[in-house]
C-alpha positions in Angstrom: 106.2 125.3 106.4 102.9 124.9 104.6 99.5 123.5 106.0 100.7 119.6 104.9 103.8 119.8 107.0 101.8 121.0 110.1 99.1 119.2 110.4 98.4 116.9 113.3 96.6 113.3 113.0 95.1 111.0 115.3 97.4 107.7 113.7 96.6 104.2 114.1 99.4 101.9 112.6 99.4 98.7 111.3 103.8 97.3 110.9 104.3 94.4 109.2 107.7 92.9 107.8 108.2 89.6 105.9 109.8 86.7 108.6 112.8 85.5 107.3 112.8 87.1 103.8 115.9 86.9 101.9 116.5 83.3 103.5 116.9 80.5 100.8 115.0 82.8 98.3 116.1 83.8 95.3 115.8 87.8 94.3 113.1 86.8 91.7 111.4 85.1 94.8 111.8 87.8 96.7 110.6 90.5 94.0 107.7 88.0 93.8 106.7 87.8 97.6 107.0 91.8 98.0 104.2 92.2 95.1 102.4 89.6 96.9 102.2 91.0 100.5 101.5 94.6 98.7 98.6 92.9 97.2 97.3 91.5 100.0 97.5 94.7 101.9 95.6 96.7 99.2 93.3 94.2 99.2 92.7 94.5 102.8 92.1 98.1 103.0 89.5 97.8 100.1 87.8 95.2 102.0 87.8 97.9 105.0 87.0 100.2 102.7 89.4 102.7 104.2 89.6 105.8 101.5 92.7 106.9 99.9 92.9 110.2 101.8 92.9 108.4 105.4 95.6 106.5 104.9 99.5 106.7 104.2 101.1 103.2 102.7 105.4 103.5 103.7 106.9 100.7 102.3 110.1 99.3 104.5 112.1 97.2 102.0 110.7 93.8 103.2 108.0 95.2 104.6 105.0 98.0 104.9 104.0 100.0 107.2 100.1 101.5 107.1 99.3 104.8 108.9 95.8 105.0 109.1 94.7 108.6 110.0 91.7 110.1 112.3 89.7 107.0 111.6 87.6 105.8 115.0 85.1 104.0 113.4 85.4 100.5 113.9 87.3 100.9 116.9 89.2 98.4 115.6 89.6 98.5 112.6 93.8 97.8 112.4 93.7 95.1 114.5 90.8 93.8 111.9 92.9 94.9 109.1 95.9 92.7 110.5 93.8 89.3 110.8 92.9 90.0 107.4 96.1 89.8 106.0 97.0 87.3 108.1 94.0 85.0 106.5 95.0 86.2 103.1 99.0 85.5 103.3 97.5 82.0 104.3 95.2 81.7 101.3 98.1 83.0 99.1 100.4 80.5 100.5 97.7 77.5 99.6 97.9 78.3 96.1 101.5 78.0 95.6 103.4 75.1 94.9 107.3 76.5 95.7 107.7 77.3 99.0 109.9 80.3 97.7 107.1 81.8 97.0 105.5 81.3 99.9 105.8 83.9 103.2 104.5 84.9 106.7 104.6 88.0 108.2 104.8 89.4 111.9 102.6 92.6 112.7 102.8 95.3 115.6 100.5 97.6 116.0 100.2 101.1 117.6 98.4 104.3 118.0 99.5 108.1 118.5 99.1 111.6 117.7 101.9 112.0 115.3 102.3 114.4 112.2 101.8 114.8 108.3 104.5 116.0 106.8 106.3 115.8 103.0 108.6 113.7 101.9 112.0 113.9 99.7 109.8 113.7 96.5 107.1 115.9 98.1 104.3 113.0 98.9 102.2 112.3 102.4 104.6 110.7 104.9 104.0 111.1 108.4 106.6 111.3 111.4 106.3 111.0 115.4 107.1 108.2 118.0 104.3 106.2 117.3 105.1 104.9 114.0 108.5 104.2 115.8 107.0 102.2 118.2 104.9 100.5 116.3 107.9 99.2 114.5 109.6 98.1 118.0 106.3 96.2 119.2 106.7 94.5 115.6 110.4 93.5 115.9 109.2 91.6 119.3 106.8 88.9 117.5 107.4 85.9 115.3 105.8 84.8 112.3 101.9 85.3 112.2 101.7 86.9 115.4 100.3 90.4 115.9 101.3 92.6 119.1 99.7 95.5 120.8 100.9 98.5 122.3 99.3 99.7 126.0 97.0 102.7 124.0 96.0 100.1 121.7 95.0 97.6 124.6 93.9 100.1 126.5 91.0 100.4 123.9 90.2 97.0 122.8 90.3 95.0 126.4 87.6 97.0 127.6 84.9 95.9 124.3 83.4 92.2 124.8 84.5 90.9 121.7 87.7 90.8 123.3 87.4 89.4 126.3 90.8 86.6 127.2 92.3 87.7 123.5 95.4 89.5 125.0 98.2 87.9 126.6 100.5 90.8 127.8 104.6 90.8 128.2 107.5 93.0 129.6 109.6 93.7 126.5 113.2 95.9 126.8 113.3 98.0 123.9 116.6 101.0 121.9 117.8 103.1 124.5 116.6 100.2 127.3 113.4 101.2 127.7 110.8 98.9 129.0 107.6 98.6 127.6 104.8 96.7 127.6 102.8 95.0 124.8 100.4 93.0 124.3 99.7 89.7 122.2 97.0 88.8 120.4 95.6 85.1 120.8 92.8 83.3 119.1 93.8 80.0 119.6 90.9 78.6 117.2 92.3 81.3 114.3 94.5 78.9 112.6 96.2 81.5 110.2 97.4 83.3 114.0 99.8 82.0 115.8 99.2 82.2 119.5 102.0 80.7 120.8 104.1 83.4 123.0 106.7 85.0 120.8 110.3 83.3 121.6 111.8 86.4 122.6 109.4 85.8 126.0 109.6 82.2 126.5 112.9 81.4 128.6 115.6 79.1 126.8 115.1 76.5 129.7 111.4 76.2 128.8 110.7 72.8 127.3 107.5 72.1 125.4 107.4 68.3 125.3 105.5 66.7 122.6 102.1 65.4 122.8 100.9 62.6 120.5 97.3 61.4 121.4 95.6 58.5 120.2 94.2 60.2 117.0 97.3 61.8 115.8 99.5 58.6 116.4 96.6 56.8 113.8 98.0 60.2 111.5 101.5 59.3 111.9 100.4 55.5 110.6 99.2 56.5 107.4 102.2 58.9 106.9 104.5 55.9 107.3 102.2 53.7 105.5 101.5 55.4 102.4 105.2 57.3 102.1 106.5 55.9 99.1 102.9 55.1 97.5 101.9 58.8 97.5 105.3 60.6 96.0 103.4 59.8 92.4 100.2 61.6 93.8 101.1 65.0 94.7 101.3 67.0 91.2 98.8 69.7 91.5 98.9 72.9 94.2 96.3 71.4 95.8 97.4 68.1 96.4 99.3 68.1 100.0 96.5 69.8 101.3 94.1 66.9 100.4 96.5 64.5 101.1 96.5 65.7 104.6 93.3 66.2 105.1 92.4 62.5 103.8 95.0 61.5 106.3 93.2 63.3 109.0 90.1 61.6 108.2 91.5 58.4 107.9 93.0 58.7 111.3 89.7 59.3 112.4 87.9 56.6 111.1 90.3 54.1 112.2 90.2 55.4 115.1 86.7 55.0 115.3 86.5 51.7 114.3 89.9 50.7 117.3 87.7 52.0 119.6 84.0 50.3 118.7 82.3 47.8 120.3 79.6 45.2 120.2 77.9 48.2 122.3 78.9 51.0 120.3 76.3 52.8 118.0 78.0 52.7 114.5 79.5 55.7 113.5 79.9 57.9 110.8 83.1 56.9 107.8 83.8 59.9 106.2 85.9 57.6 103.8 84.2 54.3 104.4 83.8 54.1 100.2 88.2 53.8 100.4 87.9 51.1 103.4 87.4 47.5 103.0 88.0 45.5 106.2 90.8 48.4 107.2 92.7 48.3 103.6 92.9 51.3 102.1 92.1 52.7 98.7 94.4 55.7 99.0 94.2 56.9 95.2 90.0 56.2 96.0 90.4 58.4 99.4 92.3 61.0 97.9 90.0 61.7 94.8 87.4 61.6 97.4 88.6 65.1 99.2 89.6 66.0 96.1 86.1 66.3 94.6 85.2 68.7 97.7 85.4 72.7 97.6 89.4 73.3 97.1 89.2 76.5 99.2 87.3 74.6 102.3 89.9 72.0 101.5 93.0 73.9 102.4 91.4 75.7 105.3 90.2 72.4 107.0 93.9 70.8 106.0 95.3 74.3 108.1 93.2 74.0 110.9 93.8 70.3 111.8 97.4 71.0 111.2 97.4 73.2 113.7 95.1 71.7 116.2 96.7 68.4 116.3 100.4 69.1 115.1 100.9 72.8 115.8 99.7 72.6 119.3 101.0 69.6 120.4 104.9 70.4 119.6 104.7 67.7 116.7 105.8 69.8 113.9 109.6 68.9 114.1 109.2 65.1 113.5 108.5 66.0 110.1 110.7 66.4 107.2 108.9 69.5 106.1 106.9 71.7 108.2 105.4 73.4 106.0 103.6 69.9 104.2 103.5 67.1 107.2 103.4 64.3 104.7 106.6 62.5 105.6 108.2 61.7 108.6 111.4 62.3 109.9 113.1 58.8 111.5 112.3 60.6 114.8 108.6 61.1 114.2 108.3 56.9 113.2 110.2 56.3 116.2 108.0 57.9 118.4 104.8 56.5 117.5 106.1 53.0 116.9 107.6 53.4 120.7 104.5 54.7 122.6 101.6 53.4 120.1 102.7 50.4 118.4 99.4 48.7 118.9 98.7 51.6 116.5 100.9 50.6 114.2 99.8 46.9 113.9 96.1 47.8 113.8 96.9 49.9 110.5 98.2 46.7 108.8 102.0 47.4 109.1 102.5 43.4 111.4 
């Protein structure tokens, strides 16, 4: 055995796999969403600036694997590594206009002393239990969720900047072992999902849905402008602003539902689409359209996932992934519990 094949590394790993990859996709999609999360990870450890010698990219079919080696400075610097991929998978996702081409990921991550040693075709690989591991901790998440293994907790819960991030769990792994990991969560991240992973959450557990005031006003215009808006959505861009002008909408009826002869008047961020509560909707859309495209999708994510996400809402639509157009379910419920809602849009 030469020196390569001996040599022992402090390893932090970073095991990521593509959620539901060969479902619905063709192979040219899934050629096409492989290049992309390679990509994304190169990109990543540029932006870390993690040099070629200190670390060992292992691609897993629909995944990748990153084995970082003797690098303690940042601390963290996989579980940084991981949000940025998760933010960049999101921005990828933004951009494209067939959902094919569009993926999420699920990430474990881990830490050991494992070894170097050569592969089949003589390159850096590196073997030990804590790549294995890191793999396990990964097969326990769901899409955009990132898991921790006890070394790795051990580290970060004891550093301020994560204070309340980790949720932890009692997972039964091969051979039965029981382990424990930990879970991420930064429920204002809206590229992370912070929901516990299914494989925790009892089959009895219920999460009922939750439809407030402002998201019922959402709903409205979804029913309101469905047919109206088929014609509108041609570029990438598009059913982000759409839902995004929806959002603000919602809030500006809601704003004026709720004034009074009392009530300073407040801010209409589309009050130049809204004469005496008609709506311009061509004239609203072109309005968020003319904004920064990038801060566009990012605020169309984040409300997404602050008032659909979060409040269980995401199955009363026909597509998840857009939450333009209600499913009969999803005008059934707000017509049942807000039709005053519903009339103060202009639909009696």
């Amino acid at each position: 055995m030469d020196e390569l094949t001996a040599k022992t590394v402090r390893a932090k790993y970073v095991f990521l796999d593509i959620v539901g990859y060969s479902r619905n996709r063709s192979v040219e999609a899934q050629t096409y969403i492989i290049n992309a999360m390679n990509e994304i990870a190169k990109t990543a450890i540029q932006i870390h600036r993690i040099p070629r010698r200190k670390y060992i990219p292992l691609s897993t079919g629909d995944g990748l694997c990153i084995a970082l080696l003797d690098i303690d400075t940042p601390y963290d610097v996989h579980l940084e590594m991981s949000r940025t991929i998760l933010f960049n998978i999101n921005k990828h996702n933004g951009m494209q206009d067939n959902t094919s081409r569009k993926f999420e990921v699920r990430i474990g991550i881990n830490e050991n002393t494992d070894n170097i040693v050569k592969d089949f075709s003589g390159r850096r690989n590196i073997a030990g239990a804590g790549i294995n591991y890191a793999q396990r901790i990964m097969d326990m998440a769901d899409n955009s969720q990132i898991l921790l293994s006890s070394p790795v907790h051990a580290t970060l819960s004891q550093r301020e900047k994560y204070t309340n991030k980790f949720r932890r769990f009692s997972g039964v792994i091969k051979h039965g072992e029981q382990i424990e990991v930990y879970q991420f969560i930064e429920p204002e991240n809206y590229t992370l999902n912070s929901e516990p992973p299914s494989r925790f959450v009892s089959p009895k557990r219920k999460f009922e849905p939750n439809l407030s005031t402002l998201t019922a006003f959402y709903f409205a215009f979804c029913i309101k402008f469905k047919d109206q808006v088929k014609n509108l959505l041609i570029e990438p861009i598009d059913p982000y602003a759409l839902r995004l002008t929806y959002v603000y909408l919602a809030k500006d009826f809601l704003n004026m539902y709720n004034r009074t002869e009392f009530t300073i008047d407040p801010y209409y961020t589309l009050k130049h689409a809204i004469t005496e509560r008609e709506v311009d909707i061509n004239k609203a859309l072109k309005i968020i359209k003319n904004s920064n495209a990038s801060m566009v999708i990012d605020l169309a994510d984040f409300y997404m996932h602050s008032l659909i996400h979060n409040n269980n809402l995401s199955s009363f639509f026909k597509s998840e992934s857009e939450k333009i157009y209600l499913t009969a379910e999803g005008e059934k419920l707000v017509n049942t519990k807000y039709p005053e809602v519903i009339e103060y849009v202009g639909f009696k």
